[in-house]
Backbone bond lengths (Angstrom), bond angles and torsions (degrees), N, CA, C in turn:
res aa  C-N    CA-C-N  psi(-1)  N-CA   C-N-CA  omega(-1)  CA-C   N-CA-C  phi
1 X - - - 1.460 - - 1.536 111.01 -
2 X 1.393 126.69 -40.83 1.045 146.62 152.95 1.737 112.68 -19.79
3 X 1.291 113.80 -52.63 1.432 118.91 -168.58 1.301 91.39 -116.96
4 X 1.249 130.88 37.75 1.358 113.01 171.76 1.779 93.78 -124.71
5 X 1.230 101.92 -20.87 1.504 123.50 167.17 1.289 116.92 -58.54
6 X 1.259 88.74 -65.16 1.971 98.10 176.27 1.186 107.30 -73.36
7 X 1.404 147.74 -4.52 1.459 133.52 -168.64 2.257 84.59 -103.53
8 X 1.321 113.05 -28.09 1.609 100.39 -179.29 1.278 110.73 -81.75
9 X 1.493 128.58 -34.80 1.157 130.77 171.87 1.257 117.99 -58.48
10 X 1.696 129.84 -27.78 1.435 131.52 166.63 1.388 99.40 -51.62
11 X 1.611 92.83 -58.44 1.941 79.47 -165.98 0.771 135.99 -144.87
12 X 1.691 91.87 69.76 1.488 125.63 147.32 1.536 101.89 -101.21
13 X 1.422 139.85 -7.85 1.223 139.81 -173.05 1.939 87.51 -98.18
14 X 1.174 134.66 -36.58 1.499 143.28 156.93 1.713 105.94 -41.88
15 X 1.100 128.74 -46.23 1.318 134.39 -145.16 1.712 94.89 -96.17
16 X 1.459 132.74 3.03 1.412 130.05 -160.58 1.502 109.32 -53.99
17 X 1.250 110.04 -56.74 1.835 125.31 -164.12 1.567 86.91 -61.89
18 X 1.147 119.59 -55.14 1.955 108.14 -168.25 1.316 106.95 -58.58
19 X 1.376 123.41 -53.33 1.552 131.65 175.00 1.425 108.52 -45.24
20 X 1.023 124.19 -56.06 2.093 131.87 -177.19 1.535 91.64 -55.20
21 X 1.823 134.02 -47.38 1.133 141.06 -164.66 1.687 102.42 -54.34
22 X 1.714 99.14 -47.41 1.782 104.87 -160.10 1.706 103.33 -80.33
23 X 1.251 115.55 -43.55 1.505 118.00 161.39 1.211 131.21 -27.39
24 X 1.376 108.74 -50.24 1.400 137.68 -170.05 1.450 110.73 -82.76
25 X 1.835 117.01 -31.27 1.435 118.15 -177.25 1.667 87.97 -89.74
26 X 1.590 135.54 -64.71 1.291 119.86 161.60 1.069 142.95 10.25
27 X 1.540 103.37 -74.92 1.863 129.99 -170.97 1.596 93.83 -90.79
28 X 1.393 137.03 -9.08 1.707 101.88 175.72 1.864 83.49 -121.07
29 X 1.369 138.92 18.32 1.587 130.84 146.89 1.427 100.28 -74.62
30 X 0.876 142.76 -3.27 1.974 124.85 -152.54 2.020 80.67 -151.01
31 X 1.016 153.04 -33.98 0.970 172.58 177.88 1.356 126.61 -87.09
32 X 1.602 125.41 95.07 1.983 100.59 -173.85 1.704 100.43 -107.57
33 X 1.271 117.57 116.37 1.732 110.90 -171.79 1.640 95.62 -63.71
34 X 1.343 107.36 173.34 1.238 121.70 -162.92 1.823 99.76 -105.09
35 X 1.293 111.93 132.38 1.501 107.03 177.66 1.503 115.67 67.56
36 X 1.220 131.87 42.51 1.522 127.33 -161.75 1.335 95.85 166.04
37 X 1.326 117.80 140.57 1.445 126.29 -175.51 1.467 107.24 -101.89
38 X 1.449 119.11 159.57 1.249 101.74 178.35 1.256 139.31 -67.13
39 X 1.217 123.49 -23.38 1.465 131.19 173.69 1.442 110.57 -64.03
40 X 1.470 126.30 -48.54 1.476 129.49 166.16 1.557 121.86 -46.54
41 X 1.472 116.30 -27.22 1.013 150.74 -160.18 1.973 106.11 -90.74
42 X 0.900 89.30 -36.77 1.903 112.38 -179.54 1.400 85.54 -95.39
43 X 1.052 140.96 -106.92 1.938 139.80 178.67 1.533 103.30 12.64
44 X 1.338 112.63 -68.51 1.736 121.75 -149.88 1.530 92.64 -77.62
45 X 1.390 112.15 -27.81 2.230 114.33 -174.84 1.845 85.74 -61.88
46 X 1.384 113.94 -81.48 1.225 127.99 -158.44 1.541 97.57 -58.50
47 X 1.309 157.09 -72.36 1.365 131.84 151.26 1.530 127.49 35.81
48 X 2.240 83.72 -99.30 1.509 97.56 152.22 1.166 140.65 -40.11
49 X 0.998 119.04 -38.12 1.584 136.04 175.67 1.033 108.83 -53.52
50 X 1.576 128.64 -69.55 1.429 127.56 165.28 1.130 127.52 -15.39
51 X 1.635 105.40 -69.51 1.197 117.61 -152.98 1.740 108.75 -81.05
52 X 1.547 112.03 -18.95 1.386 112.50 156.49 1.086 131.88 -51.11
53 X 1.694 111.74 -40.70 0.971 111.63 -173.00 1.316 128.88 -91.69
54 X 1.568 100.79 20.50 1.813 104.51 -168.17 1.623 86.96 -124.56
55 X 1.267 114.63 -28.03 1.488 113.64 169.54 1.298 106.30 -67.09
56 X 1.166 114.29 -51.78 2.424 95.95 174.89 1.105 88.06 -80.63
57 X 1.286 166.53 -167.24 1.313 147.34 -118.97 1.595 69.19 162.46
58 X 1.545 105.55 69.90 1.798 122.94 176.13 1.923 89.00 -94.11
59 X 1.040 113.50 -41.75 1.245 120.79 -175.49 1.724 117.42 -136.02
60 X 1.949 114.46 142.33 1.249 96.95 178.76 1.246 123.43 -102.43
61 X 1.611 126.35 -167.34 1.407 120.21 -155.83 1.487 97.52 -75.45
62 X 1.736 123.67 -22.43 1.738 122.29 -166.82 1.927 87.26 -73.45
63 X 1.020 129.55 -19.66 1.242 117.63 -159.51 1.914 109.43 -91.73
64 X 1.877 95.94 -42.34 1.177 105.30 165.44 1.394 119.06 -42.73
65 X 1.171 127.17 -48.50 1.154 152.35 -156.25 1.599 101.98 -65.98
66 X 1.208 115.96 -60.11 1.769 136.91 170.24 1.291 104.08 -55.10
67 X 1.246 118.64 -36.19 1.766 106.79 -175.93 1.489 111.28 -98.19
68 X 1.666 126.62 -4.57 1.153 123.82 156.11 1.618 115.03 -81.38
69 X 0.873 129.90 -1.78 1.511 123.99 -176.20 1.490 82.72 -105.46
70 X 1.441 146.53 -41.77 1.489 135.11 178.54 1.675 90.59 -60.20
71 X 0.809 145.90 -66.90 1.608 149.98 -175.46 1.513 95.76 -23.62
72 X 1.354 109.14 -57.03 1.672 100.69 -146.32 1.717 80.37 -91.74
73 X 1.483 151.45 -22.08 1.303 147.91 172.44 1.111 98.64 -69.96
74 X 1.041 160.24 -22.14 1.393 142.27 -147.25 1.754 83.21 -139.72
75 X 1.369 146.76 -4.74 1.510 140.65 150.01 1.506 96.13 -40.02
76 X 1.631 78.06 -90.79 1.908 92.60 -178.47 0.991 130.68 -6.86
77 X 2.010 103.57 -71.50 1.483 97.03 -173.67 1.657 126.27 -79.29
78 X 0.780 82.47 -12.38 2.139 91.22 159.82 1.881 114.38 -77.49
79 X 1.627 109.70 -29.89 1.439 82.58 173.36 1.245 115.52 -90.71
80 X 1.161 116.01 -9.61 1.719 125.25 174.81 1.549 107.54 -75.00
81 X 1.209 118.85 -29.32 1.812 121.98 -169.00 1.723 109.03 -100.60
82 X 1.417 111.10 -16.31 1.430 106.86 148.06 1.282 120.78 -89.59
83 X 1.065 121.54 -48.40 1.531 113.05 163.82 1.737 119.15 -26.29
84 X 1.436 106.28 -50.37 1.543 105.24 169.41 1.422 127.38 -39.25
85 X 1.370 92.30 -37.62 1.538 103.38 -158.80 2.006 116.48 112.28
86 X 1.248 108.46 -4.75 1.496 117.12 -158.10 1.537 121.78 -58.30
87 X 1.846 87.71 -41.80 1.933 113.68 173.11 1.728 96.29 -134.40
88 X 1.126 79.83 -148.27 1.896 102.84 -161.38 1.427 110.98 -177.92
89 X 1.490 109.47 122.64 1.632 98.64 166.81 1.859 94.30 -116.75
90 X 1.569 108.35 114.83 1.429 120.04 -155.75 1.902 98.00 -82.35
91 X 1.636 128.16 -14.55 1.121 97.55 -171.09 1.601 101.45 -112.33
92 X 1.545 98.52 -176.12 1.568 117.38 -177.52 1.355 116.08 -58.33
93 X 1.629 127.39 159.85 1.111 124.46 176.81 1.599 119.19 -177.55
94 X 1.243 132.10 94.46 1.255 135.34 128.59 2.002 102.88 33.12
95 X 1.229 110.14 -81.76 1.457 117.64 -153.06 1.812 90.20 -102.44
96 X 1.315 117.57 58.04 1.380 97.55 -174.07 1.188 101.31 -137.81
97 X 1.727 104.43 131.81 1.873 100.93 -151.41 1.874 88.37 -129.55
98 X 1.591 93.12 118.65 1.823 107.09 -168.28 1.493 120.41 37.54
99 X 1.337 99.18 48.65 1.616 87.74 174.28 1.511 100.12 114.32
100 X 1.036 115.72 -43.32 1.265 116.99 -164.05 1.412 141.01 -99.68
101 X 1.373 123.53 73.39 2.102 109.62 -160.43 1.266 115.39 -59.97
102 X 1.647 111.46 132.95 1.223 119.01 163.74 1.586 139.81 -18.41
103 X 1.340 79.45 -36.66 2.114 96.70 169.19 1.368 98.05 -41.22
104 X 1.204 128.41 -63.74 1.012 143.18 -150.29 1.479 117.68 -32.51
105 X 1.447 111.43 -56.72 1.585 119.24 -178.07 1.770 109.20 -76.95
106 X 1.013 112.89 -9.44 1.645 110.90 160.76 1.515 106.93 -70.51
107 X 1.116 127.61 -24.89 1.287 106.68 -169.10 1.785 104.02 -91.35
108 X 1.563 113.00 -15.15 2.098 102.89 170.01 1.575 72.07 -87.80
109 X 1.296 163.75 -12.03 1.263 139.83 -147.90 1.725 84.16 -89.84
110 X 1.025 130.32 -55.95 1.168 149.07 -169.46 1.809 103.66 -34.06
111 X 1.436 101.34 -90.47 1.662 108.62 152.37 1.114 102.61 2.90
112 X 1.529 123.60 -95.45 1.689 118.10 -160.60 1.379 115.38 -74.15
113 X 1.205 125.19 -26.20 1.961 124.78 153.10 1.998 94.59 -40.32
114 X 1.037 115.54 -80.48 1.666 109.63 -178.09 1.811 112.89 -44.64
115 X 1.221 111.90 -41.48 1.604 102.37 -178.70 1.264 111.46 -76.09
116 X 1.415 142.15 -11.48 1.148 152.23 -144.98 1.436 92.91 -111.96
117 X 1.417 120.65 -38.50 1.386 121.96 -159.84 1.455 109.73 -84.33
118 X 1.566 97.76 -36.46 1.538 123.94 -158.63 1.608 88.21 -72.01
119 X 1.221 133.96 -50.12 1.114 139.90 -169.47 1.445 114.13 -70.61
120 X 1.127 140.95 -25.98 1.435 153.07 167.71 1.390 102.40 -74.97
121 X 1.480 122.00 -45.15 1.308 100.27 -170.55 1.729 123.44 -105.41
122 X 1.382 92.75 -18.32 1.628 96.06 159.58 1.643 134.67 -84.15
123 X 1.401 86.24 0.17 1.682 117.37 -172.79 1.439 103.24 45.54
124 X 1.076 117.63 99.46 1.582 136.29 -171.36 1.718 94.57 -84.30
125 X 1.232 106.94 137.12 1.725 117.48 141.93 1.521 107.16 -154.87
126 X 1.540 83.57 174.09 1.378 98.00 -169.00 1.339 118.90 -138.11
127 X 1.246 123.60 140.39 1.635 128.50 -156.71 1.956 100.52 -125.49
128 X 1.334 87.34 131.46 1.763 97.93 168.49 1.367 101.48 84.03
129 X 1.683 130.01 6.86 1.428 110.67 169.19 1.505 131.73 -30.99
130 X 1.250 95.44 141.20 1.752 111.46 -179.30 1.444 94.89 -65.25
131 X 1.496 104.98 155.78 1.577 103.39 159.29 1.401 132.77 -65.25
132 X 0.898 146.84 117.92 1.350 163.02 178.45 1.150 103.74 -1.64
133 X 1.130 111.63 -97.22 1.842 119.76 164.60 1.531 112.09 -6.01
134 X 1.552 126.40 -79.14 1.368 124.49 168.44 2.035 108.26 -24.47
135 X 1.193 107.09 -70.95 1.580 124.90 173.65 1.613 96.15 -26.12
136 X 1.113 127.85 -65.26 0.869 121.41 -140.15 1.718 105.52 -87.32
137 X 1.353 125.31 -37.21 1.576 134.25 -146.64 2.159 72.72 -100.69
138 X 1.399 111.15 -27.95 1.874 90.73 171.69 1.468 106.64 -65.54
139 X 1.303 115.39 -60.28 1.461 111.72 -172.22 1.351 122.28 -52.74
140 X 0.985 135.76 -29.34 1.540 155.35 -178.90 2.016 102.25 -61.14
141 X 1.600 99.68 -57.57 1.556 112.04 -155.70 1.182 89.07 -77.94
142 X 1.872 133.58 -38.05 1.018 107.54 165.55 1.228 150.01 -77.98
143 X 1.489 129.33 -13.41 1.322 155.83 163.48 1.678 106.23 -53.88
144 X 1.237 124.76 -31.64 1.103 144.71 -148.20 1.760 106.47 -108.04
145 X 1.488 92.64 -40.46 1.660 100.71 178.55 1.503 116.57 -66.04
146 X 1.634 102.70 -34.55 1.532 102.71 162.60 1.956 127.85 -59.08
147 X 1.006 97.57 -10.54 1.503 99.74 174.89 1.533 104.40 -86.13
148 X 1.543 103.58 -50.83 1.657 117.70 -145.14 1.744 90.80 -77.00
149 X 1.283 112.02 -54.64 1.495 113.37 -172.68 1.680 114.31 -16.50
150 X 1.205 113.49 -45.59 1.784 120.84 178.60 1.017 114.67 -48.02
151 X 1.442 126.81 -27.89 1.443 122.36 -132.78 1.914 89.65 -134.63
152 X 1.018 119.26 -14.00 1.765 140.27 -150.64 0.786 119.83 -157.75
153 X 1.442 116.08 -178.29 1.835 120.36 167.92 0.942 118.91 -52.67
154 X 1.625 142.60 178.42 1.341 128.38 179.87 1.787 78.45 -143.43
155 X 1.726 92.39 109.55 1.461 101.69 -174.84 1.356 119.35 -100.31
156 X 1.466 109.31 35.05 1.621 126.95 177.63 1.900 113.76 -55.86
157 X 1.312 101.53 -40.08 1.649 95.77 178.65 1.648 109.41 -85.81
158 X 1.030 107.43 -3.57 1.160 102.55 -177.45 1.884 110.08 -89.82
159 X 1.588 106.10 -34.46 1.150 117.19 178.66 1.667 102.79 -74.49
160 X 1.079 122.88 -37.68 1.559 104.82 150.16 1.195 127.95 -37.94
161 X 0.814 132.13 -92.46 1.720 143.23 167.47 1.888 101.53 -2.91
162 X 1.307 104.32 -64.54 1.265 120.66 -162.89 1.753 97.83 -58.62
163 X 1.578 119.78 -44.12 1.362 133.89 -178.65 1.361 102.75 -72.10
164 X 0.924 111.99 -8.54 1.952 108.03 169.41 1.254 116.44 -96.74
165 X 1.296 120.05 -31.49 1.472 128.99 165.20 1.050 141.15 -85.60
166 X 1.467 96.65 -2.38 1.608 105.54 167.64 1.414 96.13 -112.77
167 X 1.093 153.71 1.94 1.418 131.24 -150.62 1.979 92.66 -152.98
168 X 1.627 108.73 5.84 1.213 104.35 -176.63 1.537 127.97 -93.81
169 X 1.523 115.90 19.03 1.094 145.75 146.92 1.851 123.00 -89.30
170 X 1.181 91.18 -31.34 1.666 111.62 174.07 1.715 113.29 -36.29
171 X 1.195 126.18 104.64 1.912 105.82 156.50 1.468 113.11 -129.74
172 X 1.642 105.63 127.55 1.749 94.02 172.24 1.581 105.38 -93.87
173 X 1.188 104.58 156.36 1.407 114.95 -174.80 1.571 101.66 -139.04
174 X 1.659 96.45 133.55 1.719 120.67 -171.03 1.369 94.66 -117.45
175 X 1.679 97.01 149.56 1.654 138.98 151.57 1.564 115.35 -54.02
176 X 1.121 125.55 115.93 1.477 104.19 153.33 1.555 89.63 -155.54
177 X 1.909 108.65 118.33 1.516 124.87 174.03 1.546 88.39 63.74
178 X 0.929 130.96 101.04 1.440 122.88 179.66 1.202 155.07 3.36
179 X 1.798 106.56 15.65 0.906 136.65 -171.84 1.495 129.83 -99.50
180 X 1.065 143.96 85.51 1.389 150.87 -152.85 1.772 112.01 -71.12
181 X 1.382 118.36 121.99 1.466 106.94 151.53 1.532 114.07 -138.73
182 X 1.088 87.35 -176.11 1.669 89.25 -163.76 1.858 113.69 -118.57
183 X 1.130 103.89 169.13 1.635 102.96 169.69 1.169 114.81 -172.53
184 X 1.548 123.32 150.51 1.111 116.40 -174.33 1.530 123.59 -81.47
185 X 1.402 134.74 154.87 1.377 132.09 -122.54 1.497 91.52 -87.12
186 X 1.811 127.74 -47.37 1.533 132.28 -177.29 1.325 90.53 -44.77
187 X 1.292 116.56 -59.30 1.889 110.78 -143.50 1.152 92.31 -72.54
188 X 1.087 162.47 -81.57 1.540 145.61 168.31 2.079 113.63 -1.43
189 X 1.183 115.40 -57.31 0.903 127.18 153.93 1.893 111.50 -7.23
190 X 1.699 87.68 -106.28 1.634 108.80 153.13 1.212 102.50 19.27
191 X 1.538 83.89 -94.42 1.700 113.26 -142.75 1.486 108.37 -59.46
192 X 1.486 122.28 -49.00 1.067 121.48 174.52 1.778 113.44 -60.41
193 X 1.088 125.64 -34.08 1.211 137.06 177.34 1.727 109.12 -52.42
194 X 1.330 108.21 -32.99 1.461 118.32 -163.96 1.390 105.37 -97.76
195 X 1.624 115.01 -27.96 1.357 119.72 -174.27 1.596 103.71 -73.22
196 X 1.527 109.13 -39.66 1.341 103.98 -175.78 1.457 123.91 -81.21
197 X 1.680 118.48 -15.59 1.431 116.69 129.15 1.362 128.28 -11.41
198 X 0.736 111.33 -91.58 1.846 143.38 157.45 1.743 91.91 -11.10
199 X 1.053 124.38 -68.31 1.732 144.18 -150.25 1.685 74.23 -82.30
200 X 1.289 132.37 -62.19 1.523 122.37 -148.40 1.719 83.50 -72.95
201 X 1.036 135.84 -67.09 1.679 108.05 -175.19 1.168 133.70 -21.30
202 X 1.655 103.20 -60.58 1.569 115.05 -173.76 1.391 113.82 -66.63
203 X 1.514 110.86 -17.16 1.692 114.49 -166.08 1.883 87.10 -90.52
204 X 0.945 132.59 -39.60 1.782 160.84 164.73 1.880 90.40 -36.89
205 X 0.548 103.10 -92.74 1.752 136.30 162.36 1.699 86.62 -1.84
206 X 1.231 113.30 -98.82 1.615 132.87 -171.39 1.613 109.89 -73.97
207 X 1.193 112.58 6.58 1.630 122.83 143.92 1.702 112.38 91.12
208 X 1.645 109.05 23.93 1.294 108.35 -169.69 1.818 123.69 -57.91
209 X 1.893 77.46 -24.01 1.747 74.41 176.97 2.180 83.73 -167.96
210 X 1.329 79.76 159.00 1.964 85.77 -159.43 2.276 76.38 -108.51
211 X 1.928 94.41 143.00 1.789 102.42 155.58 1.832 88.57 -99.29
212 X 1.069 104.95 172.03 1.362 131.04 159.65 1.278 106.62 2.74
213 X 1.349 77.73 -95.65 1.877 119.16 -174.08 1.983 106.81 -46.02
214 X 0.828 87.70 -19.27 1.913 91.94 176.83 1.171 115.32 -108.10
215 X 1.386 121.30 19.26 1.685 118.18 164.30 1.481 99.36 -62.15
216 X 1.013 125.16 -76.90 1.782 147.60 -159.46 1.439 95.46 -42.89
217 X 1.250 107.94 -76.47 2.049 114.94 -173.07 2.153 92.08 -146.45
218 X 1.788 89.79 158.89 1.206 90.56 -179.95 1.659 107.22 -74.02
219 X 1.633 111.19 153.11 1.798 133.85 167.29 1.363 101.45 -114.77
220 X 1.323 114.96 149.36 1.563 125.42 156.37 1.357 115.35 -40.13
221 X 0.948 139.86 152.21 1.380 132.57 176.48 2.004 106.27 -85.58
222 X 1.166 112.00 146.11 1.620 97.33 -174.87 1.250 106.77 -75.83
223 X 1.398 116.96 163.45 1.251 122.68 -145.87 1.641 76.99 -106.63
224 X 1.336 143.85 40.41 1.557 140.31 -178.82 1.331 82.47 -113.36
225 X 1.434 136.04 -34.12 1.439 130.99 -161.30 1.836 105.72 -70.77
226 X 1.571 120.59 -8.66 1.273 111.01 172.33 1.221 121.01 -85.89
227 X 1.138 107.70 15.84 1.655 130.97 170.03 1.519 90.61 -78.31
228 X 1.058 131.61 -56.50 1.788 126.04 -128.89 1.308 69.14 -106.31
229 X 1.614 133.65 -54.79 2.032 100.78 -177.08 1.151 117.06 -73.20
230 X 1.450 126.68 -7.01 2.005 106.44 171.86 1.438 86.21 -72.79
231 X 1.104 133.03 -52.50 2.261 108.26 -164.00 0.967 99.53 -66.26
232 X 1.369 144.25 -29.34 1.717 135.17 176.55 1.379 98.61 -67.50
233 X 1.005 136.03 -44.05 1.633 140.15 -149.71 1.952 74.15 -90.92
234 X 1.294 137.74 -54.18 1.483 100.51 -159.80 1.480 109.81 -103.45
235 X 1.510 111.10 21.55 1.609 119.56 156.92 1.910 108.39 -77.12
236 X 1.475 96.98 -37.35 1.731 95.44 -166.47 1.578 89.55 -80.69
237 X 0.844 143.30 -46.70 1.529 148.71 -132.70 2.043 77.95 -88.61
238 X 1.209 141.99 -65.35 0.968 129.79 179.27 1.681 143.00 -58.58
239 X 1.425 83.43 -26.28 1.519 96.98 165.83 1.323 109.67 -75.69
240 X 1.111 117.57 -46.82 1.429 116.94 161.97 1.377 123.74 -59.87
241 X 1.240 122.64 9.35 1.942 117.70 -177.28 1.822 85.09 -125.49
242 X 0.833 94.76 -31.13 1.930 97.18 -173.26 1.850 102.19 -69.59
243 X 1.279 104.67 -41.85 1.704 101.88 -178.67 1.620 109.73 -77.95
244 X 1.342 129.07 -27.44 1.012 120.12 151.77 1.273 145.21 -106.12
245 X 1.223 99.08 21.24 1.803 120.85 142.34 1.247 112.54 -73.19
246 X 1.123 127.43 -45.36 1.590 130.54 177.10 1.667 117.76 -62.95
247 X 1.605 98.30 -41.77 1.510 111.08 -172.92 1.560 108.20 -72.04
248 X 1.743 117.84 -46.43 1.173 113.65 166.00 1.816 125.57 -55.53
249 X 1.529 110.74 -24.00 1.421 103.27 -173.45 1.542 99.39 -80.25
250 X 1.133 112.90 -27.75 1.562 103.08 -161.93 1.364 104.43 -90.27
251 X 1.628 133.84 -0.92 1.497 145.08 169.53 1.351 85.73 -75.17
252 X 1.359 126.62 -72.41 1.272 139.21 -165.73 1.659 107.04 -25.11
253 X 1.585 101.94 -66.64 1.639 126.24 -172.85 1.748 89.47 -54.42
254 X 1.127 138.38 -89.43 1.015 143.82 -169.28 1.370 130.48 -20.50
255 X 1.878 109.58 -34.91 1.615 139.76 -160.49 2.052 67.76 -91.43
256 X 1.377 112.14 -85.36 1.229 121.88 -168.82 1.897 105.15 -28.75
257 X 1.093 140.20 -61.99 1.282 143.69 -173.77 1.588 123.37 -61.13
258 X 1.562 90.52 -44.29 1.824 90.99 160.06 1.644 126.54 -89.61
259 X 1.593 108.44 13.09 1.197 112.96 168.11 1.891 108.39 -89.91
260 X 1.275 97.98 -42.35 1.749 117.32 155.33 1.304 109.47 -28.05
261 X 1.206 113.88 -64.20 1.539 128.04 -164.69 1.227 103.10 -56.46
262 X 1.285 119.93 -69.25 0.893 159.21 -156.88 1.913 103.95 -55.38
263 X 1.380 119.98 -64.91 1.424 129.20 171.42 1.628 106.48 -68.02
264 X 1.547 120.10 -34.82 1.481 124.39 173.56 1.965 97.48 -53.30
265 X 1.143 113.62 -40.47 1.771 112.24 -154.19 1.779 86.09 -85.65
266 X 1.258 118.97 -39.78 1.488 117.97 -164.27 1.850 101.85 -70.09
């Protein structure tokens, strides 16, 4: 119980930027700020938020960095997935670009603020990685299937399948009190996939963004939609293992070159 404590307290101290997100959709539903609409109102929290958190040095600039490229990935696919017709964000706004408020990409920005964190402090690794290449042409087809699906097949079960076979040797293994365990790389997947289920209700709930069926009064969200966050959950989760696969090789090269130097001068 002990380490089951300390493994939620990691990350729920991981989970900050999403938590400031739900507060913030909370406190301006029950709350109307004065002179500022609510969506503008959510923008300037998460903003702040940032910039707090790089001023206590809650997070660093390599990490910032990962959750602005989720910002500008997770723009996109929200102005392309309202455009469909898929959601709706129904009120007014200052910062609201075709449909869509800026808030918006803080909340996949959010996601990799939590994977970023989770990984620093549980000290993540990973054993039996796929080759890169594989990594890369999965993450792509799936990021991509969310566009194409409209227009085509929607080759989501299939990109399962494919994420089991490449990644079914895969295990990351976490820290908690000095104690190591392990798991295999899908089921991690899952779980996070299901938790953020969970998060899309409550964010659903306090009206961050309306499906269809929730114009009239709020519905549960269907539980088919934890389909569409496990491929989101193993698009972010890879972009995030791919940038610090890269970041570790090129530390690596660097340690290696000034050791060069270093025996060259001796």
């Amino acid at each position: 119980m002990k380490q089951l404590f300390s493994f939620g307290f990691e990350q729920a101290k991981s989970c900050l930027f999403p938590v400031v997100i739900f507060l913030a959709l909370a406190i301006t539903k029950v709350v109307e700020a004065p002179f500022i609409s609510r969506y503008d109102a959510i923008l300037l929290i998460c903003l702040l938020t940032q910039i707090l958190m790089i001023a206590f040095k809650y997070e660093s600039l390599d990490e910032v960095k990962v959750i602005c490229v989720f910002h500008l990935i997770g723009l996109a696919l929200e102005l392309y997935k309202v455009h469909m017709g898929s959601w709706s964000y129904p009120e007014e706004a200052v910062t609201k670009w075709f449909g869509v408020p800026l808030y918006s990409g803080f909340m996949y920005a959010s996601v990799a603020s939590y994977m970023c964190q989770a990984w620093r402090r549980l000290r993540l690794k990973l054993t039996n990685w796929p080759p890169t290449w594989s990594v890369f042409v999965l993450s792509t087809a799936i990021y991509f299937n969310f566009y194409t699906d409209h227009f085509i097949y929607d080759f989501r079960w299939i990109l399962k399948i494919a994420t089991l076979l490449i990644f079914y040797r895969t295990f990351v293994y976490f820290t908690v009190n000095h104690r190591t365990y392990a798991m295999p790389l899908p089921m991690s997947f899952a779980l996070i996939g299901f938790f953020i289920w969970v998060a899309e209700n409550i964010a659903t709930f306090f009206g961050a963004w309306q499906y269809p069926n929730q114009h009239r009064q709020w519905e549960m969200v269907h539980l088919g939609k934890v389909s569409s966050w496990l491929l989101l959950v193993i698009v972010s989760f890879l972009i995030v293992a791919l940038l610090k696969h890269i970041k570790e090789g090129r530390t690596q090269t660097g340690r290696l070159s000034r050791a060069g130097d270093a025996g060259f001068k001796s």
